[in-house]
PDB file as gemmi writes it, atoms N, CA and C in Angstrom:
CRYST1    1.000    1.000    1.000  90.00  90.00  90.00 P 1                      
ATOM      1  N   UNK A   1    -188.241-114.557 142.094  1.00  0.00           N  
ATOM      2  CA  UNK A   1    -187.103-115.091 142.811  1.00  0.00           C  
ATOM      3  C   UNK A   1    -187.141-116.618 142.750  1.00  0.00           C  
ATOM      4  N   UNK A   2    -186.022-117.356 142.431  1.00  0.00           N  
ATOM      5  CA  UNK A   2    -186.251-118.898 142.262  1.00  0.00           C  
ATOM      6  C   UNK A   2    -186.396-119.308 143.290  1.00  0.00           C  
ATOM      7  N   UNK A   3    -186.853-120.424 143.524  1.00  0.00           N  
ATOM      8  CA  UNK A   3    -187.211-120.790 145.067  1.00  0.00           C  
ATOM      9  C   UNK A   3    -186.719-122.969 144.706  1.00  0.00           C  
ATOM     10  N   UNK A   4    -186.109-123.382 145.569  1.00  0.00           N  
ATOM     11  CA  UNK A   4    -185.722-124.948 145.375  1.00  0.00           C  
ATOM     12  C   UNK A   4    -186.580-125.705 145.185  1.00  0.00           C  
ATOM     13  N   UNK A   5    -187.284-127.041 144.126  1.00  0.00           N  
ATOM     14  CA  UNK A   5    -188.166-127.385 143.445  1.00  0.00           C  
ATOM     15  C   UNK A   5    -188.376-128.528 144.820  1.00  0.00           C  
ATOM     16  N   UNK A   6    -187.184-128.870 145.530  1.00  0.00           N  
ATOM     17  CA  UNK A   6    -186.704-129.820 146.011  1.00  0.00           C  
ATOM     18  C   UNK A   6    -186.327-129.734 147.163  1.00  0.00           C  
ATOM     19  N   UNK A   7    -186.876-130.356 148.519  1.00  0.00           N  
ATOM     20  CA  UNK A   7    -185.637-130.244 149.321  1.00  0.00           C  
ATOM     21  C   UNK A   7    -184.712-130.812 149.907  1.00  0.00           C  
ATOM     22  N   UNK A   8    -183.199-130.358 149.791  1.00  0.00           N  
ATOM     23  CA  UNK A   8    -182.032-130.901 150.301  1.00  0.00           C  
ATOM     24  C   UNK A   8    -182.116-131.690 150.574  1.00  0.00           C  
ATOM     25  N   UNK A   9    -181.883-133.323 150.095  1.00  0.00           N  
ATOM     26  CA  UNK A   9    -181.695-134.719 151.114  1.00  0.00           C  
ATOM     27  C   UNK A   9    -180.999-134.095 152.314  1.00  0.00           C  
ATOM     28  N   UNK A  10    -180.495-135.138 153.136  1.00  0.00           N  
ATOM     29  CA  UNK A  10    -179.628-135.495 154.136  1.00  0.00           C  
ATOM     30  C   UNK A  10    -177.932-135.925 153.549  1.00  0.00           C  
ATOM     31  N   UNK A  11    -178.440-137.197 152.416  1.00  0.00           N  
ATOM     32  CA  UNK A  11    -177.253-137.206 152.056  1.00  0.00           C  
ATOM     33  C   UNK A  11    -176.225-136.558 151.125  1.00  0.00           C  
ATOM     34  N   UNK A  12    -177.312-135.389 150.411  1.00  0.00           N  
ATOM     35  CA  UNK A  12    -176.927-134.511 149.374  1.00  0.00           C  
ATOM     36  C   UNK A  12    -175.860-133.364 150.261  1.00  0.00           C  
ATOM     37  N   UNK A  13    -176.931-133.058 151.586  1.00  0.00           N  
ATOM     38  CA  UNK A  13    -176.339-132.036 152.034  1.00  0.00           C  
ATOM     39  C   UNK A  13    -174.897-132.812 152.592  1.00  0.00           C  
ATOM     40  N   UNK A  14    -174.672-133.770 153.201  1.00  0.00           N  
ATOM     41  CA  UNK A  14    -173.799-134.195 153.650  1.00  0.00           C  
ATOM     42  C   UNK A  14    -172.456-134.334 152.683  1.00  0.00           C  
ATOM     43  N   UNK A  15    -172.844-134.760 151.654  1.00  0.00           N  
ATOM     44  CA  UNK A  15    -171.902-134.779 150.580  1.00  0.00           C  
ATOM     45  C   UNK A  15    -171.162-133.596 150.212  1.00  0.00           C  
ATOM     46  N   UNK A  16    -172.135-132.505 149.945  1.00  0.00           N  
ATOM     47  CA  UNK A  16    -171.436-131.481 150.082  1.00  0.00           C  
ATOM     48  C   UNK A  16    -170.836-130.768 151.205  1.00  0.00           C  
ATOM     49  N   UNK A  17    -170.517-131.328 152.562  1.00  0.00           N  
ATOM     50  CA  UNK A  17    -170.400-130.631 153.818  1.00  0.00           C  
ATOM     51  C   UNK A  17    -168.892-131.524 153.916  1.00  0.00           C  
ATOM     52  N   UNK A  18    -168.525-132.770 153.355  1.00  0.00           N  
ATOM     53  CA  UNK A  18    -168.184-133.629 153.332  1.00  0.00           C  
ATOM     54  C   UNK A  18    -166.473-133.197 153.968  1.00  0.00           C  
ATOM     55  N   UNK A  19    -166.233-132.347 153.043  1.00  0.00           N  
ATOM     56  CA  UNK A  19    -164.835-131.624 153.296  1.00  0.00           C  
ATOM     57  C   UNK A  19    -164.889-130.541 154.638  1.00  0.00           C  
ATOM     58  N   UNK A  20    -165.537-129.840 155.089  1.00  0.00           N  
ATOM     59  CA  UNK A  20    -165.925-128.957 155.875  1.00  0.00           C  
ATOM     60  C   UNK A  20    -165.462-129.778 157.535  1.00  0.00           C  
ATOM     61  N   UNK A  21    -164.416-130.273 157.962  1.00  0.00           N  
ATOM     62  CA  UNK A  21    -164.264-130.850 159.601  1.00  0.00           C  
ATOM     63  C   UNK A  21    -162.722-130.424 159.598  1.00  0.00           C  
ATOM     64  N   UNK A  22    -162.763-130.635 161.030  1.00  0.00           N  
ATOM     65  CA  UNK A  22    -161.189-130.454 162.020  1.00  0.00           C  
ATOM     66  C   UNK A  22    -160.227-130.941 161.573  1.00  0.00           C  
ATOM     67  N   UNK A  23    -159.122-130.421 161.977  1.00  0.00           N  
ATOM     68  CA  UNK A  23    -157.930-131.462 161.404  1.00  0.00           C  
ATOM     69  C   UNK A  23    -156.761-131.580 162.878  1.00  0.00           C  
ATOM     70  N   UNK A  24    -156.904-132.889 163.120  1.00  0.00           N  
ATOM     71  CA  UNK A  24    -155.953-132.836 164.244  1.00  0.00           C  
ATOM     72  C   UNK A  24    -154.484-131.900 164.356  1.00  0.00           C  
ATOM     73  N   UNK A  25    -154.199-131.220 164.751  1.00  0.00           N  
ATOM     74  CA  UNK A  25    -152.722-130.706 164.906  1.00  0.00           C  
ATOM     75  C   UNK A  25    -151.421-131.801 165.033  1.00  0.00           C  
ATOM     76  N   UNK A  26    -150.431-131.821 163.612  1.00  0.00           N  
ATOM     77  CA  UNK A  26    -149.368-132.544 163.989  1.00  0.00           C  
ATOM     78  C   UNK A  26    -148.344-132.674 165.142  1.00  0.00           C  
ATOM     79  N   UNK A  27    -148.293-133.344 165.866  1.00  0.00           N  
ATOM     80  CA  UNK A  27    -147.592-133.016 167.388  1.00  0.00           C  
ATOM     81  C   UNK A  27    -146.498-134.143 167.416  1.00  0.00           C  
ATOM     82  N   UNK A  28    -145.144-133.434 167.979  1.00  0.00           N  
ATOM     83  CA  UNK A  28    -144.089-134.282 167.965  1.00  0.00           C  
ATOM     84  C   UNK A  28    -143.568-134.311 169.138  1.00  0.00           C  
ATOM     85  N   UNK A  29    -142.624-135.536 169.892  1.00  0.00           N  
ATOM     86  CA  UNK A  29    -141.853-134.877 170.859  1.00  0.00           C  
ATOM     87  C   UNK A  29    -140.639-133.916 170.417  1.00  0.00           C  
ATOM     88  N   UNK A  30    -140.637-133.468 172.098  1.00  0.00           N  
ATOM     89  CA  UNK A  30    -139.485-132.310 171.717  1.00  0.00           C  
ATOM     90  C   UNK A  30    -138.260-133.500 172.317  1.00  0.00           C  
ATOM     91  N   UNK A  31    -137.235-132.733 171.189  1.00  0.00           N  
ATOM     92  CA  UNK A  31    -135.938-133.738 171.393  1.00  0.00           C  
ATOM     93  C   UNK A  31    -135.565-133.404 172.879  1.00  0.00           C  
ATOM     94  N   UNK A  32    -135.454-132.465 173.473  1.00  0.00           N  
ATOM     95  CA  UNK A  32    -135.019-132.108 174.640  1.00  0.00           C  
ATOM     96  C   UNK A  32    -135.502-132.328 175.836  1.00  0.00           C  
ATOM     97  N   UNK A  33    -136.639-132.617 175.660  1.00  0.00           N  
ATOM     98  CA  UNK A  33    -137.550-132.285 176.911  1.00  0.00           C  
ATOM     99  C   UNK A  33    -138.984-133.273 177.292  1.00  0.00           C  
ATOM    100  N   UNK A  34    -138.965-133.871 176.002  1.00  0.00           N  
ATOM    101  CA  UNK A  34    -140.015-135.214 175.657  1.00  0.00           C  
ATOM    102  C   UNK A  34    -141.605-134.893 175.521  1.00  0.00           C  
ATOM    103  N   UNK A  35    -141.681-133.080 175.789  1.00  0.00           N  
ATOM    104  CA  UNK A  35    -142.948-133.068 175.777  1.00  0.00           C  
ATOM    105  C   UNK A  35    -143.492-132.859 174.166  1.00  0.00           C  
ATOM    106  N   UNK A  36    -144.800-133.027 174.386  1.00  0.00           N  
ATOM    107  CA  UNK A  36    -145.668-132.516 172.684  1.00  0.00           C  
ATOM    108  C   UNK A  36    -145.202-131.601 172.430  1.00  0.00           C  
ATOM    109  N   UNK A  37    -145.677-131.366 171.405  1.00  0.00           N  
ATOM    110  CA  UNK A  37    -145.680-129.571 170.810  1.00  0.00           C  
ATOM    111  C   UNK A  37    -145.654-129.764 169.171  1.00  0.00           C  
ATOM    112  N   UNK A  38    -146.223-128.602 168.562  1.00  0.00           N  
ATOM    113  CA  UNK A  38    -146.414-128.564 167.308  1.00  0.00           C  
ATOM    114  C   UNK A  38    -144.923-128.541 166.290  1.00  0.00           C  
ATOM    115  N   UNK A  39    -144.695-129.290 165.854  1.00  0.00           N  
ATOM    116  CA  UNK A  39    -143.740-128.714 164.643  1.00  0.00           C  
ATOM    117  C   UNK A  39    -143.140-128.153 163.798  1.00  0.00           C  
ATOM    118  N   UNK A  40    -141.980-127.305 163.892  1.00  0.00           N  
ATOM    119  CA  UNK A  40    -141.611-126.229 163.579  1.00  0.00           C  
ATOM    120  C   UNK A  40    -141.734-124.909 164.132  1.00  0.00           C  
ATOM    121  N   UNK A  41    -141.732-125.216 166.024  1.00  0.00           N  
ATOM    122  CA  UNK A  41    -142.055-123.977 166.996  1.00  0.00           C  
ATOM    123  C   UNK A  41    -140.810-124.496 167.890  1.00  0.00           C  
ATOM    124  N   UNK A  42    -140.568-123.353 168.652  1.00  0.00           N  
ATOM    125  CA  UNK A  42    -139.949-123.382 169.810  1.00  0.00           C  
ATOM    126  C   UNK A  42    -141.102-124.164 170.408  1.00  0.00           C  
ATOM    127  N   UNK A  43    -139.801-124.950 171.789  1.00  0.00           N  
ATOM    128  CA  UNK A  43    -141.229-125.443 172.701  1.00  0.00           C  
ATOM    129  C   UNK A  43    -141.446-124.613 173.942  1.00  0.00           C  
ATOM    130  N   UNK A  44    -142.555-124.216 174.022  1.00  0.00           N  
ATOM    131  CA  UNK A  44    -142.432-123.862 175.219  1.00  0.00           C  
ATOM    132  C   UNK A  44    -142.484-123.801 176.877  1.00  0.00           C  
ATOM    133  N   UNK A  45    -142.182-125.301 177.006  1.00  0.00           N  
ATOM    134  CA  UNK A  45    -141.786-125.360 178.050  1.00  0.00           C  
ATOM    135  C   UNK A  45    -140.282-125.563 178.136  1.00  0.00           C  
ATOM    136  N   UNK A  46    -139.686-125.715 177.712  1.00  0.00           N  
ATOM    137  CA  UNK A  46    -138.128-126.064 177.921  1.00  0.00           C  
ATOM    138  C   UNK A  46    -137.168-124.880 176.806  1.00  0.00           C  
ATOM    139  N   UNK A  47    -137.921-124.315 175.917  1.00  0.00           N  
ATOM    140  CA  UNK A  47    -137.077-122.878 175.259  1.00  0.00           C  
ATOM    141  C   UNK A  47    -136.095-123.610 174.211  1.00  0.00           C  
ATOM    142  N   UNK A  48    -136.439-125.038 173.709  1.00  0.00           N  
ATOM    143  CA  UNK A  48    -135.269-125.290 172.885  1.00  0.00           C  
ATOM    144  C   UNK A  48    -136.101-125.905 171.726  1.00  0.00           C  
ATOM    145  N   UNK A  49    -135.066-124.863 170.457  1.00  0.00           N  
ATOM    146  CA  UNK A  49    -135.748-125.658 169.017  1.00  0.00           C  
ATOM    147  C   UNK A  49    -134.083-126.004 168.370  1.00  0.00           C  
ATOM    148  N   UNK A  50    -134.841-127.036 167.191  1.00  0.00           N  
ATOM    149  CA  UNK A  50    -133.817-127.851 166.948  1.00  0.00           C  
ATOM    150  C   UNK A  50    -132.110-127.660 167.301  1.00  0.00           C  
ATOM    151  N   UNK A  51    -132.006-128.396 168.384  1.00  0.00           N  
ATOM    152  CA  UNK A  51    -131.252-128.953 169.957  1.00  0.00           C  
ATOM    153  C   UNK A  51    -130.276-127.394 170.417  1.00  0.00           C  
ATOM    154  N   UNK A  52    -130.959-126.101 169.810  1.00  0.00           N  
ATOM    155  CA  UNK A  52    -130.019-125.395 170.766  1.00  0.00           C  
ATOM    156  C   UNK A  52    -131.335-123.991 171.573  1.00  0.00           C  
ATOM    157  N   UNK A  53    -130.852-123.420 172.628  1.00  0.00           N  
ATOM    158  CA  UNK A  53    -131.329-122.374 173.617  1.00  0.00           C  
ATOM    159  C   UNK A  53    -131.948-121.587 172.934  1.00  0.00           C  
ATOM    160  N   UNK A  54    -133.293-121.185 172.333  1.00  0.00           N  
ATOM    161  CA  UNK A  54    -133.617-120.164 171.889  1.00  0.00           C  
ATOM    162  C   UNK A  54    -134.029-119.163 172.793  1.00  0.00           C  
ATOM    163  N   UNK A  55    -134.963-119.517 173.893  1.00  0.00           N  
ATOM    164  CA  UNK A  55    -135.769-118.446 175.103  1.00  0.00           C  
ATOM    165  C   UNK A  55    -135.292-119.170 176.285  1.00  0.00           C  
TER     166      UNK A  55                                                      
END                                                                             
């Protein structure tokens, strides 16, 4: 069974981990109601997507 000659820097491993983090959620106001909310949802506190009554 091969076994690693070497082990893993810090910055090797990091490099490769490099892509691997969070990604903030895009958040807009709502035209109606001024609160956050994600883009391209009803909001749900006020029930309105682009400016008419959905819920």
């Amino acid at each position: 069974m091969a076994v690693p000659f070497r082990r893993t820097s810090k910055s090797a491993k990091g490099k490769r981990r490099s892509h691997e983090k969070l990604t903030v959620p895009n958040l807009i106001e709502c035209a109606n109601c001024g609160e956050k909310i994600k883009s391209h949802i009803v909001c749900p506190s006020c029930g309105y997507y682009d400016g008419k009554k959905v819920k």
